[in-house]
mmCIF file as gemmi writes it, N, C-alpha and C atoms, coordinates in Angstrom:
data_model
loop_
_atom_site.group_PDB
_atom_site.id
_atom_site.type_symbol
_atom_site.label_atom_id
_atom_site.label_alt_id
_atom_site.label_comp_id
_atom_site.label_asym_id
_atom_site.label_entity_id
_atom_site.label_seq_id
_atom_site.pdbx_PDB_ins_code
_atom_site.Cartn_x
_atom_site.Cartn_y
_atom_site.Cartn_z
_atom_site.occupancy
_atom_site.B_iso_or_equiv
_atom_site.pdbx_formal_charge
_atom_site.auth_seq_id
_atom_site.auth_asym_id
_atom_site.pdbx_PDB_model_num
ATOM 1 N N . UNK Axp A 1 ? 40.568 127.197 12.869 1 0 ? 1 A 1
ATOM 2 C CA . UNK Axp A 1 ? 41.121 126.568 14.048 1 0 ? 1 A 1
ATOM 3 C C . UNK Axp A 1 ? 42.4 125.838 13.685 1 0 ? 1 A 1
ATOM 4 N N . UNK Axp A 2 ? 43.775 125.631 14.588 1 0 ? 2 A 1
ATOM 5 C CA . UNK Axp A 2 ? 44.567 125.157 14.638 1 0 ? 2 A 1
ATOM 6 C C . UNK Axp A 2 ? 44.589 123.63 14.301 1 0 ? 2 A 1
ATOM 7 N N . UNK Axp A 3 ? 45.229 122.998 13.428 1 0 ? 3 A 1
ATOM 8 C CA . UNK Axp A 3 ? 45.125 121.512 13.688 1 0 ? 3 A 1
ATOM 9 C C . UNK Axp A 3 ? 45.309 120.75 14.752 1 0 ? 3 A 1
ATOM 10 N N . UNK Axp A 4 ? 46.474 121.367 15.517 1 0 ? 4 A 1
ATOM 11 C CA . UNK Axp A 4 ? 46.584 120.802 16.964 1 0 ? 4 A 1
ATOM 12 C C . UNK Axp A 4 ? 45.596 121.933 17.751 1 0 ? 4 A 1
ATOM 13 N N . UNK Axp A 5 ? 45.519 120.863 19.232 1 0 ? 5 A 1
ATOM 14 C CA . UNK Axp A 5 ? 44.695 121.422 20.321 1 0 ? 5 A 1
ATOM 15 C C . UNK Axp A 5 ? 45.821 122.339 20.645 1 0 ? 5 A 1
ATOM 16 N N . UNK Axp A 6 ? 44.854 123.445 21.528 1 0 ? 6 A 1
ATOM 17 C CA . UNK Axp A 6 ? 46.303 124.728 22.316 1 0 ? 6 A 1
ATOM 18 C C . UNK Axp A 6 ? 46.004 124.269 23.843 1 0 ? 6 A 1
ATOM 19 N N . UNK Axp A 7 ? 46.21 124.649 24.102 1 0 ? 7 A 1
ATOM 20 C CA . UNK Axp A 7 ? 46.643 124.522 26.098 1 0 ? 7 A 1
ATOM 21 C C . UNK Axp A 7 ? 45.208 124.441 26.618 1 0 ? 7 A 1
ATOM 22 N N . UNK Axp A 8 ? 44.246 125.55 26.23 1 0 ? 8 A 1
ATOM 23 C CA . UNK Axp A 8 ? 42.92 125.801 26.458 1 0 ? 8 A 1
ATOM 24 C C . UNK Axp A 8 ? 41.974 124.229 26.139 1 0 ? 8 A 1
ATOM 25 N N . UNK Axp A 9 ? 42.253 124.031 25.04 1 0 ? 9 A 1
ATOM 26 C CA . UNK Axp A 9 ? 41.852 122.984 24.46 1 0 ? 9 A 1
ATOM 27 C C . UNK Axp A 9 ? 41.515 121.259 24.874 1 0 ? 9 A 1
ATOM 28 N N . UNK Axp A 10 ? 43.407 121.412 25.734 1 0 ? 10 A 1
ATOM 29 C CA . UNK Axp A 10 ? 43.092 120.209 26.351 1 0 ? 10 A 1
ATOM 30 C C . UNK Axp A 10 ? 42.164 119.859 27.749 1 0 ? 10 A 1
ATOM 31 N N . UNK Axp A 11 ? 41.488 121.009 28.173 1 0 ? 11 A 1
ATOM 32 C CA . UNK Axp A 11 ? 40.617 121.064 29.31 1 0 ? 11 A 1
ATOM 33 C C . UNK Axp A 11 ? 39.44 120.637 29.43 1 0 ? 11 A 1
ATOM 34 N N . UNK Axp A 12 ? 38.596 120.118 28.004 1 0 ? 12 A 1
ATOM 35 C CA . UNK Axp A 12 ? 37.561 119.729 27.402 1 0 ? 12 A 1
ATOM 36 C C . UNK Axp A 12 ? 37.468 118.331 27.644 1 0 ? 12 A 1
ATOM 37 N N . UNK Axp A 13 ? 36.129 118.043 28.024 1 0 ? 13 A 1
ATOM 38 C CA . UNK Axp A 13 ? 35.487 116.74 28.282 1 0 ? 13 A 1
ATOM 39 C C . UNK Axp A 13 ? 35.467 116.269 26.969 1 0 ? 13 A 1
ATOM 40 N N . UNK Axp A 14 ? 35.434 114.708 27.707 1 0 ? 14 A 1
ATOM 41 C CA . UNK Axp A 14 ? 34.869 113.816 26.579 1 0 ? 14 A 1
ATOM 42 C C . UNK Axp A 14 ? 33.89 114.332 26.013 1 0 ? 14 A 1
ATOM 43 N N . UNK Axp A 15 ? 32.771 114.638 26.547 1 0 ? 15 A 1
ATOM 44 C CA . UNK Axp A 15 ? 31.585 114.861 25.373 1 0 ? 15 A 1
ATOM 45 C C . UNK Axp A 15 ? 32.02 116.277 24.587 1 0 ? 15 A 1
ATOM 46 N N . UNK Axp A 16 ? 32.665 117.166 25.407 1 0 ? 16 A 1
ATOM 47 C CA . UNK Axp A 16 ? 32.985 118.699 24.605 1 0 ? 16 A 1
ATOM 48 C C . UNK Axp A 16 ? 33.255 117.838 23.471 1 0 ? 16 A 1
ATOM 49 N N . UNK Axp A 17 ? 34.66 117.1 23.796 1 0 ? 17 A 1
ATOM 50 C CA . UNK Axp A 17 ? 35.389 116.959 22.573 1 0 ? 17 A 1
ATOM 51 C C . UNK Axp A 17 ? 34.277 116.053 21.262 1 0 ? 17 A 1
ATOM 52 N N . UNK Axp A 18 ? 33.937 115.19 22.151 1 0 ? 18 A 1
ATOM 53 C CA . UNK Axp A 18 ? 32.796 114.167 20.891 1 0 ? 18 A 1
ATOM 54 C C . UNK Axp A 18 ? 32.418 114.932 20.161 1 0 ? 18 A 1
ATOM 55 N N . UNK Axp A 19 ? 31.387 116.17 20.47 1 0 ? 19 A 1
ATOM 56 C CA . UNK Axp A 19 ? 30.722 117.334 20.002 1 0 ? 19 A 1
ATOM 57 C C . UNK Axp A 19 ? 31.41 117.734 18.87 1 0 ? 19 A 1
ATOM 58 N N . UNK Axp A 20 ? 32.716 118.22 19.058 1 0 ? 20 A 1
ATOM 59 C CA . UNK Axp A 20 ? 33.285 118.696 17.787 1 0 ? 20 A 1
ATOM 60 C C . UNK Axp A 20 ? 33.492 117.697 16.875 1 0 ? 20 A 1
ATOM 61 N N . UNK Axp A 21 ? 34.125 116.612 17.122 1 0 ? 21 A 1
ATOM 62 C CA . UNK Axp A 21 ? 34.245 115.869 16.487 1 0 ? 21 A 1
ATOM 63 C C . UNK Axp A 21 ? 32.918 115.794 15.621 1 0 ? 21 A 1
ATOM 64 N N . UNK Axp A 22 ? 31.827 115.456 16.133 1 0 ? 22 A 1
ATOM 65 C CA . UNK Axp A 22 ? 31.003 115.474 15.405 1 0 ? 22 A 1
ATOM 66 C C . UNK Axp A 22 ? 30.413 116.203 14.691 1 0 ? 22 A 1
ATOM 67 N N . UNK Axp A 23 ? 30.908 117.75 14.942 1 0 ? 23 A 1
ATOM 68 C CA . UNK Axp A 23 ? 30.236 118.872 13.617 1 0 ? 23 A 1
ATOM 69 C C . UNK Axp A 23 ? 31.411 118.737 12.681 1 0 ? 23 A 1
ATOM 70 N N . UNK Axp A 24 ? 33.136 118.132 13.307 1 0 ? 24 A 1
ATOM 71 C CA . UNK Axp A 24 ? 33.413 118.064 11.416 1 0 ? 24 A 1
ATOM 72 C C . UNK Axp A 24 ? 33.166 116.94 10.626 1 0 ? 24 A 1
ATOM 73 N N . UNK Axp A 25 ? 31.915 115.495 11.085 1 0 ? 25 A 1
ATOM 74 C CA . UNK Axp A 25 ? 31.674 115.355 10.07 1 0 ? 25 A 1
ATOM 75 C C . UNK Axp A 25 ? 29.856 115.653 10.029 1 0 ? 25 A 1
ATOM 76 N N . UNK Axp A 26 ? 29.506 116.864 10.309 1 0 ? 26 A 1
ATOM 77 C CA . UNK Axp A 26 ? 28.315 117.374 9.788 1 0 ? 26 A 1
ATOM 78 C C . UNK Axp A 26 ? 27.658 117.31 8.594 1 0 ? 26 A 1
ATOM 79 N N . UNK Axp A 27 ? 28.559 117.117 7.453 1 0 ? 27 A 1
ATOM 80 C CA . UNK Axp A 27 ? 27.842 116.841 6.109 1 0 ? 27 A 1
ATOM 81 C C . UNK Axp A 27 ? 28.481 115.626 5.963 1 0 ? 27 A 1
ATOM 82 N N . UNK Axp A 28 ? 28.488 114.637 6.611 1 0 ? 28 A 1
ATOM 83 C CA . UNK Axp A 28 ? 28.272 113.305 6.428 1 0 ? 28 A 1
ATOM 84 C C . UNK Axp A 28 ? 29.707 112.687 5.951 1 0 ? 28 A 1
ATOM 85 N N . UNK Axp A 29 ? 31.028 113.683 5.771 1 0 ? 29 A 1
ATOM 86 C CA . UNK Axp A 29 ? 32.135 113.325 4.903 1 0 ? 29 A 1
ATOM 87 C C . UNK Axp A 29 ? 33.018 114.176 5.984 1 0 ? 29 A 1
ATOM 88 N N . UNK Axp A 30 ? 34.406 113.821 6.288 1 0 ? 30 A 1
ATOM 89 C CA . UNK Axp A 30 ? 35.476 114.895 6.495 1 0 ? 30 A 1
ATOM 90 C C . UNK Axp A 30 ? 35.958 115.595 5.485 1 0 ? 30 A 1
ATOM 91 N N . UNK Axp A 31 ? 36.055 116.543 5.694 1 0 ? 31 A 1
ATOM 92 C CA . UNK Axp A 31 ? 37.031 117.469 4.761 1 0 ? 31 A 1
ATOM 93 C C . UNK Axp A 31 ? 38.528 117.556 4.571 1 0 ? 31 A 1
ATOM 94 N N . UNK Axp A 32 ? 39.101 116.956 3.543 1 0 ? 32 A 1
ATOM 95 C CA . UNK Axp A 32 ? 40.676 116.686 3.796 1 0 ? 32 A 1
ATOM 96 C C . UNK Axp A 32 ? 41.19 117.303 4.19 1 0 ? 32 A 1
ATOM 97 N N . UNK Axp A 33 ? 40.969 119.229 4.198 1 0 ? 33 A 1
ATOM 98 C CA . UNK Axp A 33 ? 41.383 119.79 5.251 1 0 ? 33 A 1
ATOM 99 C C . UNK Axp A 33 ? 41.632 119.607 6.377 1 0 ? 33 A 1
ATOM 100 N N . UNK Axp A 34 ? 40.12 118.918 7.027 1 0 ? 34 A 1
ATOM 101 C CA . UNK Axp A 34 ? 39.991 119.142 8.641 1 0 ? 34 A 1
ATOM 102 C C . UNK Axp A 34 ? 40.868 117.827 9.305 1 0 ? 34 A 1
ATOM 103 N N . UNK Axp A 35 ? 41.075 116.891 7.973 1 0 ? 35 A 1
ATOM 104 C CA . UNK Axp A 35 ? 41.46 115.934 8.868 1 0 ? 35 A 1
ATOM 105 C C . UNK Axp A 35 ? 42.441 115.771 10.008 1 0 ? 35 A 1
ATOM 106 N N . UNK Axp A 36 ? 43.868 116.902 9.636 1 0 ? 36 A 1
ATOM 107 C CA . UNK Axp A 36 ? 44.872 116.969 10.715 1 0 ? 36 A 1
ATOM 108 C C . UNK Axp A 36 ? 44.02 117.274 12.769 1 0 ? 36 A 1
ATOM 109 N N . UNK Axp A 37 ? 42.785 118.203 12.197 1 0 ? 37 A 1
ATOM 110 C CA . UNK Axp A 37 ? 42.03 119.014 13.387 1 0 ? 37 A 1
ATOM 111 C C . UNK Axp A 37 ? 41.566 117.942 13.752 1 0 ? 37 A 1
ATOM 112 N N . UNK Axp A 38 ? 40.811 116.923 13.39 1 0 ? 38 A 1
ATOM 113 C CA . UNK Axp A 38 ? 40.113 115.848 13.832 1 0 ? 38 A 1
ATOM 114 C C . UNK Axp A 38 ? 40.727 115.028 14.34 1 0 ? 38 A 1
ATOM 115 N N . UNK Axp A 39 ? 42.407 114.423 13.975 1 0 ? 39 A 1
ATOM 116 C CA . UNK Axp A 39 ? 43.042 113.353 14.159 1 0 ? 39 A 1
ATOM 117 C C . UNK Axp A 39 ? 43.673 113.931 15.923 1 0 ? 39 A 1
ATOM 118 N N . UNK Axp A 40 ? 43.499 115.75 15.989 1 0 ? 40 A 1
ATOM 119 C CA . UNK Axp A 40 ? 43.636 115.937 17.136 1 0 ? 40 A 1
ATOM 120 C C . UNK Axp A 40 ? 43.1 115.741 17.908 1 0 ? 40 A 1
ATOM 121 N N . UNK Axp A 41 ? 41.486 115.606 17.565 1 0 ? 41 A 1
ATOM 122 C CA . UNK Axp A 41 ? 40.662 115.881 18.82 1 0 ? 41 A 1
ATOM 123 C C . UNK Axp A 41 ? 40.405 114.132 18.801 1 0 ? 41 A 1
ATOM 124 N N . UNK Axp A 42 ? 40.721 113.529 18.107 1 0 ? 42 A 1
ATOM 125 C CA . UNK Axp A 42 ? 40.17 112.196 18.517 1 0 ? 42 A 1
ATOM 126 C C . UNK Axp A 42 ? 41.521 111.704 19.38 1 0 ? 42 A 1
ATOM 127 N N . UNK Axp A 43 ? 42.841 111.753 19.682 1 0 ? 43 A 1
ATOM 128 C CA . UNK Axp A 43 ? 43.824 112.237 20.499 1 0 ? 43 A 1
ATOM 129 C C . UNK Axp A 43 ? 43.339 112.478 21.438 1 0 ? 43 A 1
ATOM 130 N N . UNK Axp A 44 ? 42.901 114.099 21.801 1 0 ? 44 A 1
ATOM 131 C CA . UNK Axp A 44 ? 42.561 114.815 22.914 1 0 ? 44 A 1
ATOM 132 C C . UNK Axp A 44 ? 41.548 114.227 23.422 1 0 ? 44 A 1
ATOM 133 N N . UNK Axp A 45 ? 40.13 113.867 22.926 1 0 ? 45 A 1
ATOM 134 C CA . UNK Axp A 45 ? 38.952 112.831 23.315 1 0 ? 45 A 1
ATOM 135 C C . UNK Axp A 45 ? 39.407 111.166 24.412 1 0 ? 45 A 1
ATOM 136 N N . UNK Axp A 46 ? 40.337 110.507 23.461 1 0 ? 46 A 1
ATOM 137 C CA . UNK Axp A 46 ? 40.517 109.202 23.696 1 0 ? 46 A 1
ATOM 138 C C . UNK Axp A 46 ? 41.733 109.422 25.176 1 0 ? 46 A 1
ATOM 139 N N . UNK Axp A 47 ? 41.943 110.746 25.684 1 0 ? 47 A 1
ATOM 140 C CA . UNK Axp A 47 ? 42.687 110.874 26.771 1 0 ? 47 A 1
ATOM 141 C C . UNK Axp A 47 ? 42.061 110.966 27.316 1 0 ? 47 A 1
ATOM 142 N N . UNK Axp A 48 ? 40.915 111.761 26.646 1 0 ? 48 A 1
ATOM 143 C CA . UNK Axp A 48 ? 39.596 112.611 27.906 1 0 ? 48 A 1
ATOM 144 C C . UNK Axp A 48 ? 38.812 111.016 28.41 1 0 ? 48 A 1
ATOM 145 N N . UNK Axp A 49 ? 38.537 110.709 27.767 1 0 ? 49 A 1
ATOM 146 C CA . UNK Axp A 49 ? 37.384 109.272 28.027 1 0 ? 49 A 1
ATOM 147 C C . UNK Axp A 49 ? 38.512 108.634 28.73 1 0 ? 49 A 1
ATOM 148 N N . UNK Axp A 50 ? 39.537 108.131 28.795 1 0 ? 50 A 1
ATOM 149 C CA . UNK Axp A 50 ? 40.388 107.482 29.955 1 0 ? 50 A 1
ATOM 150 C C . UNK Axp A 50 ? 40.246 108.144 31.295 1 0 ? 50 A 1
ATOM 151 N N . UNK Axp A 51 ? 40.103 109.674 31.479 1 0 ? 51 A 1
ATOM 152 C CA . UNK Axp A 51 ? 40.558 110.082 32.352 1 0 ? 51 A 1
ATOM 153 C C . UNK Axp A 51 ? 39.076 109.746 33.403 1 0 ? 51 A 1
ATOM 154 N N . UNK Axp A 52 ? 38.623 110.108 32.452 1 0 ? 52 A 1
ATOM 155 C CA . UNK Axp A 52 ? 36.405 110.01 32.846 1 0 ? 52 A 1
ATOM 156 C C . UNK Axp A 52 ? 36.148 108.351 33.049 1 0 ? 52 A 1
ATOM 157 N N . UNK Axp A 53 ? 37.029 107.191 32.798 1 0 ? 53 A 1
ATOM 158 C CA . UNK Axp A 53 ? 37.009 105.901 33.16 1 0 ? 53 A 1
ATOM 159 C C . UNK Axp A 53 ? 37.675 106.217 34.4 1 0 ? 53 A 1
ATOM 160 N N . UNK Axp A 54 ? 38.729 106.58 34.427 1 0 ? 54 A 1
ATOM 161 C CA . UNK Axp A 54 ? 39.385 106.209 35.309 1 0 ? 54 A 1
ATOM 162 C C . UNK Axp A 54 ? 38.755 106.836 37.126 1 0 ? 54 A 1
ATOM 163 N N . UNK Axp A 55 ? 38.084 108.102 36.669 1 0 ? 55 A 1
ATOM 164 C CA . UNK Axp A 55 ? 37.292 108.316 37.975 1 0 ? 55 A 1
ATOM 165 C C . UNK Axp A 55 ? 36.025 107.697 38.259 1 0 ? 55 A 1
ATOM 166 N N . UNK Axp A 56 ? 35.66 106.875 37.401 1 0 ? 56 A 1
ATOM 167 C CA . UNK Axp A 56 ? 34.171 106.091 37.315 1 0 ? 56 A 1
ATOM 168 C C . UNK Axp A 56 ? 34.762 104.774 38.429 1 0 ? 56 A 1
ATOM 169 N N . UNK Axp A 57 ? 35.654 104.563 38.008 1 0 ? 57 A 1
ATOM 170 C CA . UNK Axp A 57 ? 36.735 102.873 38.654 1 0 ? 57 A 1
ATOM 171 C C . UNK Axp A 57 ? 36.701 103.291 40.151 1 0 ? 57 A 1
């Protein structure tokens, strides 16, 4: 997978996104690899959870 999100990508809920987030740290550690992929989705997440506040308000 891309380090950045693609177009498709940014369409994902908060929890989609949590989800991934949470299988890359599945063995309990990030992988210095994944970190660029992760620093995306916690990006793409922390937009998603605003957007999911903001229709709760």
């Amino acid at each position: 997978m891309s380090p950045l999100p693609s177009e498709s990508e940014t369409s994902l809920s908060a929890a989609e996104l949590n989800a991934r987030i949470r299988e890359l740290w599945a063995d309990g550690e990030l992988p210095d690899d994944r970190r660029p992929e992760y620093e995306a989705l916690v990006v793409e997440w922390a937009a998603a959870a605003l957007v999911d506040v903001e229709h709760v308000a």
